[in-house]
mmCIF file of the N, C-alpha and C atoms, coordinates in Angstrom:
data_MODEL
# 
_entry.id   MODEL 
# 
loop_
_atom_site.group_PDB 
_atom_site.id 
_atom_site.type_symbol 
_atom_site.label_atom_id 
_atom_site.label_alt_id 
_atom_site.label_comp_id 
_atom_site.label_asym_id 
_atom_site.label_entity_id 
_atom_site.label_seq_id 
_atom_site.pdbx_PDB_ins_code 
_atom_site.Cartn_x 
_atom_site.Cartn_y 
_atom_site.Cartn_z 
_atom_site.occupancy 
_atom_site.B_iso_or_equiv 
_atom_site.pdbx_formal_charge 
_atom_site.auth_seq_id 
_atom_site.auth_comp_id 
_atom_site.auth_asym_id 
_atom_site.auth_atom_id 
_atom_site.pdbx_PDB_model_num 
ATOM 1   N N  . UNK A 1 1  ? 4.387   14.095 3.027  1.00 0.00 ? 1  UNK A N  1 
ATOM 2   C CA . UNK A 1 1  ? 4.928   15.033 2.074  1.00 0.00 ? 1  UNK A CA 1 
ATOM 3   C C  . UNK A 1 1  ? 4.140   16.326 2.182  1.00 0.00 ? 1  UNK A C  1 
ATOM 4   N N  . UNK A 1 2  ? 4.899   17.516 2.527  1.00 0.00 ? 2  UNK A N  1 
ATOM 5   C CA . UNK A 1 2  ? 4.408   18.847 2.307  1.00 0.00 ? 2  UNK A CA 1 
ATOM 6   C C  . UNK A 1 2  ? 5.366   19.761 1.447  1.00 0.00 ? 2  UNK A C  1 
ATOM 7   N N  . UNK A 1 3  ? 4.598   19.601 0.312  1.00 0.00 ? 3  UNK A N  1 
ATOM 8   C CA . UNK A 1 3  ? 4.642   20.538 -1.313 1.00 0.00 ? 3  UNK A CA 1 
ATOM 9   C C  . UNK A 1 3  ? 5.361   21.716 -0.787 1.00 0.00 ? 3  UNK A C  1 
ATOM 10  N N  . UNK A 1 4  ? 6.223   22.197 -0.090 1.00 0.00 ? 4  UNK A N  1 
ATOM 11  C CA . UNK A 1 4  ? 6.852   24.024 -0.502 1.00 0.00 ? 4  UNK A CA 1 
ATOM 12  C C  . UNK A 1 4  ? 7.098   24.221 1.275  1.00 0.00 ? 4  UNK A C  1 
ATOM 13  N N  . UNK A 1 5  ? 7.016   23.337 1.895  1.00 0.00 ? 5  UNK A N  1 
ATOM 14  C CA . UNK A 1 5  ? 7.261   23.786 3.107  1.00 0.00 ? 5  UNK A CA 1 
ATOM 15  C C  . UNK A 1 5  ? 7.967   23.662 3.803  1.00 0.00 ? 5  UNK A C  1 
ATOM 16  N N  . UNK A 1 6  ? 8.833   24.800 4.337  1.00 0.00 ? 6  UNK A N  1 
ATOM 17  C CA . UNK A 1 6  ? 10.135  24.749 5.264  1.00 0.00 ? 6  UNK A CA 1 
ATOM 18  C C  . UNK A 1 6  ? 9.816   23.311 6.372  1.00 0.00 ? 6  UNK A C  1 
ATOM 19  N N  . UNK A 1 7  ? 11.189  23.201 6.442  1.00 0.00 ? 7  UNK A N  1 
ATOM 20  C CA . UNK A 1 7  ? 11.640  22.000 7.588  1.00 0.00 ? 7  UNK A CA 1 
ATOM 21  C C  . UNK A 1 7  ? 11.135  22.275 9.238  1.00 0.00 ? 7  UNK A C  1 
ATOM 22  N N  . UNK A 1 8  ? 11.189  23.800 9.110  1.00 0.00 ? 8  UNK A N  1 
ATOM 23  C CA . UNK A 1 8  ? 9.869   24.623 10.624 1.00 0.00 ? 8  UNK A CA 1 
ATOM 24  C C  . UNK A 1 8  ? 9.019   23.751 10.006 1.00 0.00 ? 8  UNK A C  1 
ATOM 25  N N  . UNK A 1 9  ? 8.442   24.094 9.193  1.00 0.00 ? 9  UNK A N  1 
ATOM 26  C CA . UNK A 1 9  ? 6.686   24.305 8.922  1.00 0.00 ? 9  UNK A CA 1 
ATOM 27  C C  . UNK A 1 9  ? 6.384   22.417 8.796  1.00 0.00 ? 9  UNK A C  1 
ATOM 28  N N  . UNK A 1 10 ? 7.076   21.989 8.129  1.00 0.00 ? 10 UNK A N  1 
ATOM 29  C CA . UNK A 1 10 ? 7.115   20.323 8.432  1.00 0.00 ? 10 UNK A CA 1 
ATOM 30  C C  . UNK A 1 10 ? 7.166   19.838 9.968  1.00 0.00 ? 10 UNK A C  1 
ATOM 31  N N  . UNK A 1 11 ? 8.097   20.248 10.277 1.00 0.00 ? 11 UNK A N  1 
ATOM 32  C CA . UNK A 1 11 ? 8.196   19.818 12.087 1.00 0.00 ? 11 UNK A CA 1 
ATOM 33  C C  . UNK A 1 11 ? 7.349   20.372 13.083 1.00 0.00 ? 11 UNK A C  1 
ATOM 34  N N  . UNK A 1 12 ? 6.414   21.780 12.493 1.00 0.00 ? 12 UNK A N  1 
ATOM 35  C CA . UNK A 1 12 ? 5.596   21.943 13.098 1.00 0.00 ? 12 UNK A CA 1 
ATOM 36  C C  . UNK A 1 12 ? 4.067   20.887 12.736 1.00 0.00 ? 12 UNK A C  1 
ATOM 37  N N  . UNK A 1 13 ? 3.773   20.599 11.857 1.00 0.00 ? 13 UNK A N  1 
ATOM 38  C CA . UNK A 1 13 ? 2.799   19.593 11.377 1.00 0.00 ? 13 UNK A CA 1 
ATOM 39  C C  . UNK A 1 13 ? 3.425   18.280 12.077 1.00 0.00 ? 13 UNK A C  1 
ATOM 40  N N  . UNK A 1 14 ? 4.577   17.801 12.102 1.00 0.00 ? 14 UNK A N  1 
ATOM 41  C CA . UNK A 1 14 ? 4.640   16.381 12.483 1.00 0.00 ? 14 UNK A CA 1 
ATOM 42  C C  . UNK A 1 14 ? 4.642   16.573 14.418 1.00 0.00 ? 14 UNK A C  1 
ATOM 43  N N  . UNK A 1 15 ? 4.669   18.248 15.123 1.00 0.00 ? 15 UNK A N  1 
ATOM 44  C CA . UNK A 1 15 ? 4.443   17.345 16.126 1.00 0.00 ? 15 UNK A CA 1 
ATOM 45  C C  . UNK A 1 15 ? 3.211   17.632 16.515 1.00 0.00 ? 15 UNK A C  1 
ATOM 46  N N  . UNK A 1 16 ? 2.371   18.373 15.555 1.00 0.00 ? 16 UNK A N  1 
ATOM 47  C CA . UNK A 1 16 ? 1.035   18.312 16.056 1.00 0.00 ? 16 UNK A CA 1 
ATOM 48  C C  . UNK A 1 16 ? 0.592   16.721 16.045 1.00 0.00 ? 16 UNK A C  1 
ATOM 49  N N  . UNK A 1 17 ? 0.752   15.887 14.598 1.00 0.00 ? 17 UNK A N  1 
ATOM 50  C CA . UNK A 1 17 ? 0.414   14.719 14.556 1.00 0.00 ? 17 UNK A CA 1 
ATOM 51  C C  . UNK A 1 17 ? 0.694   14.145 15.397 1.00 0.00 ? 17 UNK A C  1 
ATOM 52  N N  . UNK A 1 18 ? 2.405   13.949 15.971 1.00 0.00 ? 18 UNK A N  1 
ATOM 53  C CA . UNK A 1 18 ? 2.483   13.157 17.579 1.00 0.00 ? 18 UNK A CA 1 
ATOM 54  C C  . UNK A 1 18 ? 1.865   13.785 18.452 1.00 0.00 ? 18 UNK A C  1 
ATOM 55  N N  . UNK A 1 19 ? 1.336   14.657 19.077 1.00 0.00 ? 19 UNK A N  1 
ATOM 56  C CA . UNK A 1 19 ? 0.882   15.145 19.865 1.00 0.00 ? 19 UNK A CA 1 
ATOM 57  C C  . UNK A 1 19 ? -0.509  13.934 19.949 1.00 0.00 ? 19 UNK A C  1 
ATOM 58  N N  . UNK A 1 20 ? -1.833  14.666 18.910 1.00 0.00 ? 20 UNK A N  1 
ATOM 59  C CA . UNK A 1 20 ? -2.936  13.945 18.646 1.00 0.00 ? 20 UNK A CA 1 
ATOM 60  C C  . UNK A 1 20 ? -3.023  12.417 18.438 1.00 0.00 ? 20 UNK A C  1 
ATOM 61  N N  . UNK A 1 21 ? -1.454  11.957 18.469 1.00 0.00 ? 21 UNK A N  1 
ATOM 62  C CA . UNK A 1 21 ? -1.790  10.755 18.644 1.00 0.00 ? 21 UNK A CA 1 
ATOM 63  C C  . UNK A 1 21 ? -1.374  10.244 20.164 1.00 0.00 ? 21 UNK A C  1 
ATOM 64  N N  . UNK A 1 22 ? -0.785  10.961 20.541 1.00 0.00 ? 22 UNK A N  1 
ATOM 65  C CA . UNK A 1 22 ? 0.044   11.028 21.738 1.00 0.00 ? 22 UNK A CA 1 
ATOM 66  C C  . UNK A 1 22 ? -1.467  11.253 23.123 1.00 0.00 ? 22 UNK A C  1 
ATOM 67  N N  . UNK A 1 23 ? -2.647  11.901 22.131 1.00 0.00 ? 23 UNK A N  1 
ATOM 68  C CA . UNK A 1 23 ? -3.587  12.411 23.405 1.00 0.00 ? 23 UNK A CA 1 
ATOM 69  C C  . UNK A 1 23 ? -4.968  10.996 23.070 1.00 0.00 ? 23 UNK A C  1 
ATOM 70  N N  . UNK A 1 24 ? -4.464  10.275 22.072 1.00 0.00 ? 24 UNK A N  1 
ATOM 71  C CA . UNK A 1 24 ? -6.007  9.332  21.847 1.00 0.00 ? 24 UNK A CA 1 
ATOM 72  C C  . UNK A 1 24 ? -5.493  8.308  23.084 1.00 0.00 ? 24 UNK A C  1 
ATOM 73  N N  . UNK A 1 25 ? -6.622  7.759  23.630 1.00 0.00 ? 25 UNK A N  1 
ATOM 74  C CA . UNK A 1 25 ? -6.609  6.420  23.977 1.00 0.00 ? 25 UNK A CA 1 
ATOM 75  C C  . UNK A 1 25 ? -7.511  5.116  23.240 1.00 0.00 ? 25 UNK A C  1 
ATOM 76  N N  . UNK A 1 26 ? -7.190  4.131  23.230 1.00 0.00 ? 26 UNK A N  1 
ATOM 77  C CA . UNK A 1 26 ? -7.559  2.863  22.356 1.00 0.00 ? 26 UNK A CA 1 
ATOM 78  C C  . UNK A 1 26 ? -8.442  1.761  23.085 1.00 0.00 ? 26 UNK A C  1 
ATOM 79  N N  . UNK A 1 27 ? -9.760  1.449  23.351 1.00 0.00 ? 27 UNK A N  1 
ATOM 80  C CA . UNK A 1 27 ? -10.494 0.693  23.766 1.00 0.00 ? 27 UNK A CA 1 
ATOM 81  C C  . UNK A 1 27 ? -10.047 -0.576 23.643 1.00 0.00 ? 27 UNK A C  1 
ATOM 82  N N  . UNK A 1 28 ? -9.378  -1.507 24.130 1.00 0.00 ? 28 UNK A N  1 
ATOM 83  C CA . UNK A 1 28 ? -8.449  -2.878 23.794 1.00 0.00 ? 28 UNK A CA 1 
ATOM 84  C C  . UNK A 1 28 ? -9.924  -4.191 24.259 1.00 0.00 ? 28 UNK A C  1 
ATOM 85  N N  . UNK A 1 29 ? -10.276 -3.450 25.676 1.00 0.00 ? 29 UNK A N  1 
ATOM 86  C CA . UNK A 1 29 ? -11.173 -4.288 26.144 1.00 0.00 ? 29 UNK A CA 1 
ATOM 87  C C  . UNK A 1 29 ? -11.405 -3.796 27.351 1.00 0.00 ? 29 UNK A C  1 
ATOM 88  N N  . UNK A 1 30 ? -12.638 -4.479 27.855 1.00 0.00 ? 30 UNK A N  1 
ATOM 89  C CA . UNK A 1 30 ? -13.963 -3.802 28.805 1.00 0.00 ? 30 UNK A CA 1 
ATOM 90  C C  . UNK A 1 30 ? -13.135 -2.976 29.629 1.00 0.00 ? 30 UNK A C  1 
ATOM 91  N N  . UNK A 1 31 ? -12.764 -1.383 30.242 1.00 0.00 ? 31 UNK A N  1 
ATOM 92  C CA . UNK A 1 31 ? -11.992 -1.023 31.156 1.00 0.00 ? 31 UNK A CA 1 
ATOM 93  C C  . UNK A 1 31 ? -10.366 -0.867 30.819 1.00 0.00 ? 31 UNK A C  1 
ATOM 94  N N  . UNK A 1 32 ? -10.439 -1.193 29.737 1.00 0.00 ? 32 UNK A N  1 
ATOM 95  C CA . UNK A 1 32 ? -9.087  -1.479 29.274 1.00 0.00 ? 32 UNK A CA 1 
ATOM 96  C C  . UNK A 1 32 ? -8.566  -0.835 28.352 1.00 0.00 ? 32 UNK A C  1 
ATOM 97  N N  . UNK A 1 33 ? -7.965  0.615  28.363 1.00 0.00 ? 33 UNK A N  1 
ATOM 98  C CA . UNK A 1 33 ? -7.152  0.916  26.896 1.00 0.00 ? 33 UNK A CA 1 
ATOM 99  C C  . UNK A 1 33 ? -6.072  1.551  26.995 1.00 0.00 ? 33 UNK A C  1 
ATOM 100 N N  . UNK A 1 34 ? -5.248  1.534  26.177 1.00 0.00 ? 34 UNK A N  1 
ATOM 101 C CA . UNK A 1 34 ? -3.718  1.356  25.142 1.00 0.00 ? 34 UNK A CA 1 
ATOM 102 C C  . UNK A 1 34 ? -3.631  2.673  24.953 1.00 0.00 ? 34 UNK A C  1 
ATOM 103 N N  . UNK A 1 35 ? -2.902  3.598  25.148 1.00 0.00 ? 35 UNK A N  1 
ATOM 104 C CA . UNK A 1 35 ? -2.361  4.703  25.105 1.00 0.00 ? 35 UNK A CA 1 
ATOM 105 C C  . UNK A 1 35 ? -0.999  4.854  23.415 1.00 0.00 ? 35 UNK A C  1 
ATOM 106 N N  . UNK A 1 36 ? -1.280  4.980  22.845 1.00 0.00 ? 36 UNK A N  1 
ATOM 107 C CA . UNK A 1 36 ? -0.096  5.433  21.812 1.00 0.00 ? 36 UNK A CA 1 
ATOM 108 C C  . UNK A 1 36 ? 1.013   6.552  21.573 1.00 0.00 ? 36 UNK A C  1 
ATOM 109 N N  . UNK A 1 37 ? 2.324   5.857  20.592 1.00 0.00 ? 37 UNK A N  1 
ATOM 110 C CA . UNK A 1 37 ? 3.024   7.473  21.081 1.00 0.00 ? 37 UNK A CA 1 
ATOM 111 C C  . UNK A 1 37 ? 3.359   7.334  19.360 1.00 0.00 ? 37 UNK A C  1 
ATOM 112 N N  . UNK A 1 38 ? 3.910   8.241  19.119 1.00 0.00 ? 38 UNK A N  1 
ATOM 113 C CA . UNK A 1 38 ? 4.706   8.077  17.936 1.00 0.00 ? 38 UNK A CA 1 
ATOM 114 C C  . UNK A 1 38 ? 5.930   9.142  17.672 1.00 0.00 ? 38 UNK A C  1 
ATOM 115 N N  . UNK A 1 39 ? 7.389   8.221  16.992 1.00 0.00 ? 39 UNK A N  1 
ATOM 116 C CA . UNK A 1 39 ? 8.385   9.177  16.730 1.00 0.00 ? 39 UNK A CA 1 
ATOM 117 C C  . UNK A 1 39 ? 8.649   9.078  15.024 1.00 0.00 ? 39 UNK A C  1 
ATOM 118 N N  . UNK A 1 40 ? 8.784   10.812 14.850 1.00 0.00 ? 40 UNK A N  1 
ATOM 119 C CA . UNK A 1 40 ? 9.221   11.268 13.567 1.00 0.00 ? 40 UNK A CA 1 
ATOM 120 C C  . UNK A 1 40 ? 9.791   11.540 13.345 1.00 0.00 ? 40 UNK A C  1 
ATOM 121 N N  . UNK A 1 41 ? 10.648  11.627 11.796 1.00 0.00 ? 41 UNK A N  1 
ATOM 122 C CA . UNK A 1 41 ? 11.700  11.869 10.997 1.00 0.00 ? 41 UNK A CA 1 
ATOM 123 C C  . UNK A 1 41 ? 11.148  12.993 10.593 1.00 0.00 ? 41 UNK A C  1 
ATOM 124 N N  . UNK A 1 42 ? 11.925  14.322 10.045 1.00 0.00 ? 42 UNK A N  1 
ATOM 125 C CA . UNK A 1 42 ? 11.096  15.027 9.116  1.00 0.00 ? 42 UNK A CA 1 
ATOM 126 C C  . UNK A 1 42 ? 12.704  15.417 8.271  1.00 0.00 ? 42 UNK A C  1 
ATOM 127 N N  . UNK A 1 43 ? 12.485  15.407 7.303  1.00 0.00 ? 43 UNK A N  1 
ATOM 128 C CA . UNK A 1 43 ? 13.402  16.159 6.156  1.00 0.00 ? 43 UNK A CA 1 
ATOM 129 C C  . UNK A 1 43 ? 13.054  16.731 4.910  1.00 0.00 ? 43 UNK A C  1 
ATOM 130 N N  . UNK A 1 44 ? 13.899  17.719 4.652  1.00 0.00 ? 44 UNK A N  1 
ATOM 131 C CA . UNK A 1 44 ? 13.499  18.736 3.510  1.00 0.00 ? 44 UNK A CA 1 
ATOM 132 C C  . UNK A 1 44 ? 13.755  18.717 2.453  1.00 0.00 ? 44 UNK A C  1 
ATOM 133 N N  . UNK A 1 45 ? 13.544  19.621 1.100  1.00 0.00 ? 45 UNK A N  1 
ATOM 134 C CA . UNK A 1 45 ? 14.680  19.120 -0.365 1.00 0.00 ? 45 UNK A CA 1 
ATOM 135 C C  . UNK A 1 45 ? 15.249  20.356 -0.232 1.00 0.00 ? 45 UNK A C  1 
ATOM 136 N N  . UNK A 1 46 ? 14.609  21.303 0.145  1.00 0.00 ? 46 UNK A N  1 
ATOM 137 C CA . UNK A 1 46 ? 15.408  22.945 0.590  1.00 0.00 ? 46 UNK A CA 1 
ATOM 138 C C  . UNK A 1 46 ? 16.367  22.961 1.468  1.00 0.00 ? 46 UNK A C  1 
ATOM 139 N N  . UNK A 1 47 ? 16.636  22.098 2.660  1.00 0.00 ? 47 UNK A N  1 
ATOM 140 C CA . UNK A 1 47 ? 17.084  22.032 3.589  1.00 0.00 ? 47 UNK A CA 1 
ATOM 141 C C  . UNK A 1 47 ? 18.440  20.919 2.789  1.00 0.00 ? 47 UNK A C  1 
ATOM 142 N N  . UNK A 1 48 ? 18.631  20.073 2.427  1.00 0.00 ? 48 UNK A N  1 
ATOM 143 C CA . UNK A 1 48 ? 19.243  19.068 1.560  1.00 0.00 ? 48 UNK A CA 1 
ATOM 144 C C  . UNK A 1 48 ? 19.573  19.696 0.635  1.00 0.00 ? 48 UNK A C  1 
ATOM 145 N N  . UNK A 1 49 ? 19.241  20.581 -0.578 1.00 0.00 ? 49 UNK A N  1 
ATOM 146 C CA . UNK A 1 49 ? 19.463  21.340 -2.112 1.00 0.00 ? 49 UNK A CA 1 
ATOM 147 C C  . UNK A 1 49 ? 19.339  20.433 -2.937 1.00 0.00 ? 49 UNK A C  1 
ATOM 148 N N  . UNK A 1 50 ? 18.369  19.186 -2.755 1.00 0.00 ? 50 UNK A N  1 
ATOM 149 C CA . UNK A 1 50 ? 18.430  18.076 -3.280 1.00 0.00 ? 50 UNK A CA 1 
ATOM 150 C C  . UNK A 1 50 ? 17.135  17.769 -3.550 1.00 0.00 ? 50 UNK A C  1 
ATOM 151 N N  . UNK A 1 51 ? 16.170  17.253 -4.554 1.00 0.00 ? 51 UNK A N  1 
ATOM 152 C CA . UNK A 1 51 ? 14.749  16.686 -4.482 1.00 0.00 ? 51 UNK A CA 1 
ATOM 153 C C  . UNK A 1 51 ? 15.076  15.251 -4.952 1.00 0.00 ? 51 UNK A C  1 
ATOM 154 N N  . UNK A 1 52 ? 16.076  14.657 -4.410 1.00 0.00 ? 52 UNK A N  1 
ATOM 155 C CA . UNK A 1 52 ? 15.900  12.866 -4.664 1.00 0.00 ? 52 UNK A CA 1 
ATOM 156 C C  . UNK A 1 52 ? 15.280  12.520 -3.675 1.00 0.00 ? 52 UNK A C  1 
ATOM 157 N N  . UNK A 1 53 ? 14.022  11.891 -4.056 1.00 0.00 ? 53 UNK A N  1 
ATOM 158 C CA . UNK A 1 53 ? 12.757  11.501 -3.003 1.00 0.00 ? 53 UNK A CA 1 
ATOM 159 C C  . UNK A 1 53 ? 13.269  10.460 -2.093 1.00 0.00 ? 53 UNK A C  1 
ATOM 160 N N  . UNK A 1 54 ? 15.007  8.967  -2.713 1.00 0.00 ? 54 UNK A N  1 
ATOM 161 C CA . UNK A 1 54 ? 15.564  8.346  -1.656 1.00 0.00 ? 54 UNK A CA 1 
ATOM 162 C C  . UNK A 1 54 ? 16.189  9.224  -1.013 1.00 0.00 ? 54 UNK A C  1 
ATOM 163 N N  . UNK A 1 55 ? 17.127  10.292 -1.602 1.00 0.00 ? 55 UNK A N  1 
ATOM 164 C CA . UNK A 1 55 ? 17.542  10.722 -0.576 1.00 0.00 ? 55 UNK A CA 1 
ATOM 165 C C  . UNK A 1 55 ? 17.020  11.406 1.027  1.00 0.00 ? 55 UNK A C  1 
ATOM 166 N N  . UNK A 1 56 ? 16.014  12.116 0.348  1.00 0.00 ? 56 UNK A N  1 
ATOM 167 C CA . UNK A 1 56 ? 15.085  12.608 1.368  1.00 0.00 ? 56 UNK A CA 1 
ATOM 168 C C  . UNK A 1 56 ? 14.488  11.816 2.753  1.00 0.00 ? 56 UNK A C  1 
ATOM 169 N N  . UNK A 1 57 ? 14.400  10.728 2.028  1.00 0.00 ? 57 UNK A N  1 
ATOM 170 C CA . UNK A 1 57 ? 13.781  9.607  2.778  1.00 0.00 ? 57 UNK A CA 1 
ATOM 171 C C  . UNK A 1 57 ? 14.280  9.037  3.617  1.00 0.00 ? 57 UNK A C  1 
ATOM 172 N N  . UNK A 1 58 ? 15.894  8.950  3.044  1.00 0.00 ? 58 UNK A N  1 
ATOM 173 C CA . UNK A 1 58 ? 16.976  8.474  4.123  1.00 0.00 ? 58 UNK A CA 1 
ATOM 174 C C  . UNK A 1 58 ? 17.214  9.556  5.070  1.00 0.00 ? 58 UNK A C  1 
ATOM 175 N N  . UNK A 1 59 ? 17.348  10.490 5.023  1.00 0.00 ? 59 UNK A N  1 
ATOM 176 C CA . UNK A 1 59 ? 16.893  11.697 5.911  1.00 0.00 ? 59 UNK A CA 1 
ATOM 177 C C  . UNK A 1 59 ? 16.535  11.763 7.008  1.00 0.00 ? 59 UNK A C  1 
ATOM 178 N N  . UNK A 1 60 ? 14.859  11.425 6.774  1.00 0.00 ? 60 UNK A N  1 
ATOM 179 C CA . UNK A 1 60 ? 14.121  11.585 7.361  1.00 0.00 ? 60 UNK A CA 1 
ATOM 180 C C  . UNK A 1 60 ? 13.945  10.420 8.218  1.00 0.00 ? 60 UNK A C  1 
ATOM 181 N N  . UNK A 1 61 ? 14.368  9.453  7.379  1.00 0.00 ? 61 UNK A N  1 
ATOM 182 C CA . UNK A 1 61 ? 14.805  8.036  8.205  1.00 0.00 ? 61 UNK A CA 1 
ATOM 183 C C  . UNK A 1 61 ? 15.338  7.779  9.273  1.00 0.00 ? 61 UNK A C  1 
ATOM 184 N N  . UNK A 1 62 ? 16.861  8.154  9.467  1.00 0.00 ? 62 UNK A N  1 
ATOM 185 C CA . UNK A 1 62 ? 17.802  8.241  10.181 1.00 0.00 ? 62 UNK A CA 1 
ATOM 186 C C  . UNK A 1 62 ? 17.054  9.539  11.365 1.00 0.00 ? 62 UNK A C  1 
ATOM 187 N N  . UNK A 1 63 ? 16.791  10.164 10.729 1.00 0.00 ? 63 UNK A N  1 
ATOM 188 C CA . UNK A 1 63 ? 16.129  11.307 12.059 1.00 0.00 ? 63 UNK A CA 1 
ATOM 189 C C  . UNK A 1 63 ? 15.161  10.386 13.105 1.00 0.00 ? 63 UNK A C  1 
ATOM 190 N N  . UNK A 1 64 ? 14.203  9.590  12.385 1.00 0.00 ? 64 UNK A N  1 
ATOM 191 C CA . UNK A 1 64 ? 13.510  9.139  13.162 1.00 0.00 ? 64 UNK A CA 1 
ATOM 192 C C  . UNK A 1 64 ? 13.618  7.652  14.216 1.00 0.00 ? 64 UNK A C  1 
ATOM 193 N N  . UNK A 1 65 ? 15.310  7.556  13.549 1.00 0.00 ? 65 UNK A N  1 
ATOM 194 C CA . UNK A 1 65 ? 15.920  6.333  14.199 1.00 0.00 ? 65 UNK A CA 1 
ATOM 195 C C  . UNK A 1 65 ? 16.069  6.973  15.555 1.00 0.00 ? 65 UNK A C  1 
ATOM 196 N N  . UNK A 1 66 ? 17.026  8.254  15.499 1.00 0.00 ? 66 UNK A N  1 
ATOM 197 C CA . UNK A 1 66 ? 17.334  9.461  16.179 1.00 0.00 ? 66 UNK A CA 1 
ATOM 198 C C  . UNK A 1 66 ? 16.544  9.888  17.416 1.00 0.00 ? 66 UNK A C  1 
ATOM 199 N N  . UNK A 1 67 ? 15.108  9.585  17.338 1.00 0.00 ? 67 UNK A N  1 
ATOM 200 C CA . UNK A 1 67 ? 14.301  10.376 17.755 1.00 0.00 ? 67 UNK A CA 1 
ATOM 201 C C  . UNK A 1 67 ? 13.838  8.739  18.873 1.00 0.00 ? 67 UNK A C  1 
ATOM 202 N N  . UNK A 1 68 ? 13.826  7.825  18.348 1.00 0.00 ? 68 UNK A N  1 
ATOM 203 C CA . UNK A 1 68 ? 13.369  6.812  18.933 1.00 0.00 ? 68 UNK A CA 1 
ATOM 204 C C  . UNK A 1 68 ? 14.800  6.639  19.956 1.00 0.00 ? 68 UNK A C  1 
ATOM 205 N N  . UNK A 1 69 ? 15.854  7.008  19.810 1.00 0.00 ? 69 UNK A N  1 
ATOM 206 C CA . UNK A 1 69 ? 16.605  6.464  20.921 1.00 0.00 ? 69 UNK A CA 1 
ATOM 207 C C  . UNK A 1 69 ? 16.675  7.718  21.346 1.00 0.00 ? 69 UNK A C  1 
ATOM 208 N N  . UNK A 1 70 ? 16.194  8.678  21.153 1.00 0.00 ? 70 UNK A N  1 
ATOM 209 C CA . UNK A 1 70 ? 16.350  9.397  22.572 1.00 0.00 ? 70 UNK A CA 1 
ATOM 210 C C  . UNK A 1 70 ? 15.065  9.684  23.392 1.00 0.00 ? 70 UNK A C  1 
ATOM 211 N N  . UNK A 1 71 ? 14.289  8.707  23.293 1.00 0.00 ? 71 UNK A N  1 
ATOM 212 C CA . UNK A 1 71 ? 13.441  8.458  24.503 1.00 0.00 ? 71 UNK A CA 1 
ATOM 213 C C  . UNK A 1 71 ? 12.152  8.214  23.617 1.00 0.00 ? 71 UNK A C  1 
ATOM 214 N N  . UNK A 1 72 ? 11.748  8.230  22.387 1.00 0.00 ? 72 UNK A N  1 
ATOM 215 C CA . UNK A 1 72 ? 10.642  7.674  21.796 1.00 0.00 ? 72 UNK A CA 1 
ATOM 216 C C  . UNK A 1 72 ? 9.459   8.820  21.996 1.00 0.00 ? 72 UNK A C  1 
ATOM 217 N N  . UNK A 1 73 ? 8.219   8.940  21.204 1.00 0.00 ? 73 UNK A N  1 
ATOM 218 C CA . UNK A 1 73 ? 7.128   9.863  21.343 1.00 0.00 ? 73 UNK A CA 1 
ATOM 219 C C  . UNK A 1 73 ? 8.149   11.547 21.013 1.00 0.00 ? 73 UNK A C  1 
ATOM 220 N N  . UNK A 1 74 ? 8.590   11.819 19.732 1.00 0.00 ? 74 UNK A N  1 
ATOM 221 C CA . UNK A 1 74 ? 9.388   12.613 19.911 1.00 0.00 ? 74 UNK A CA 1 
ATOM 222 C C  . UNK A 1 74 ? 9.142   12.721 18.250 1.00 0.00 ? 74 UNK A C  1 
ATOM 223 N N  . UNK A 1 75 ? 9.977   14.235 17.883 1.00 0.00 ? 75 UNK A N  1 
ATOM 224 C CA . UNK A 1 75 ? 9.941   14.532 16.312 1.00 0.00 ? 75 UNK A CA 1 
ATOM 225 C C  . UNK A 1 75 ? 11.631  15.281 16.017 1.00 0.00 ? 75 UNK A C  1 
ATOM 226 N N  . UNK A 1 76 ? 11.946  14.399 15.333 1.00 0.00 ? 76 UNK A N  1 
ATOM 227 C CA . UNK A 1 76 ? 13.720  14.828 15.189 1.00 0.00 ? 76 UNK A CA 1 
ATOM 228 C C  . UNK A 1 76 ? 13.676  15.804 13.513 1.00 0.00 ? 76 UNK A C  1 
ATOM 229 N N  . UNK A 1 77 ? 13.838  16.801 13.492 1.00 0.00 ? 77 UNK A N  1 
ATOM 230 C CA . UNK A 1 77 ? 14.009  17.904 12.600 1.00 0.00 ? 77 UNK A CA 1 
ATOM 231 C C  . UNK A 1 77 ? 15.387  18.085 11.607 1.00 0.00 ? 77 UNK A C  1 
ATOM 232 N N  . UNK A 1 78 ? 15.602  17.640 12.697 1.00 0.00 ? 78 UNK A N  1 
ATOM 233 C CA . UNK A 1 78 ? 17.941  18.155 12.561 1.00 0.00 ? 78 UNK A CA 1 
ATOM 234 C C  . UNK A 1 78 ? 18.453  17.123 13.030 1.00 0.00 ? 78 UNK A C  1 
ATOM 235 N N  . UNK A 1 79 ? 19.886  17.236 12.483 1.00 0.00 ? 79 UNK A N  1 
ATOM 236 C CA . UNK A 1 79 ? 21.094  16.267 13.045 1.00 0.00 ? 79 UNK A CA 1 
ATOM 237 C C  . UNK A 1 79 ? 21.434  16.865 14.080 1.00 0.00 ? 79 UNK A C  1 
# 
């Protein structure tokens, strides 16, 4: 949740977060580590004209269903 901030300014924060998670690697074992990705939903109440926190959610939901089938490690903004 970001308090007052355009659906830019959200999607710019969520792909820094995939990014930084996108650049860690994970020590699993001796020689051995796990690379991570992650895909996001982002939705607005400005963008919607709506502040129902389900609605929002479903939103942002479906975006990130969105984002995982089109190739995963990704941040879906828009329909």
């Amino acid at each position: 949740m970001l308090p007052g901030a355009t659906v830019a300014e959200a999607e710019r924060v969520a792909e820094r977060i995939r990014a930084r998670l996108n650049a860690r690697e994970i020590l699993v074992a001796q020689n051995k580590t796990l690379r991570i990705s992650g895909s996001l939903g982002v939705s607005g109440a400005k963008e919607e004209g709506n502040y129902d926190f389900e609605l929002l959610q479903s939103v942002a939901d479906g975006r990130l269903y969105r984002a995982k089938q089109s190739g995963r490690n990704r941040v879906c903004a828009h329909d």
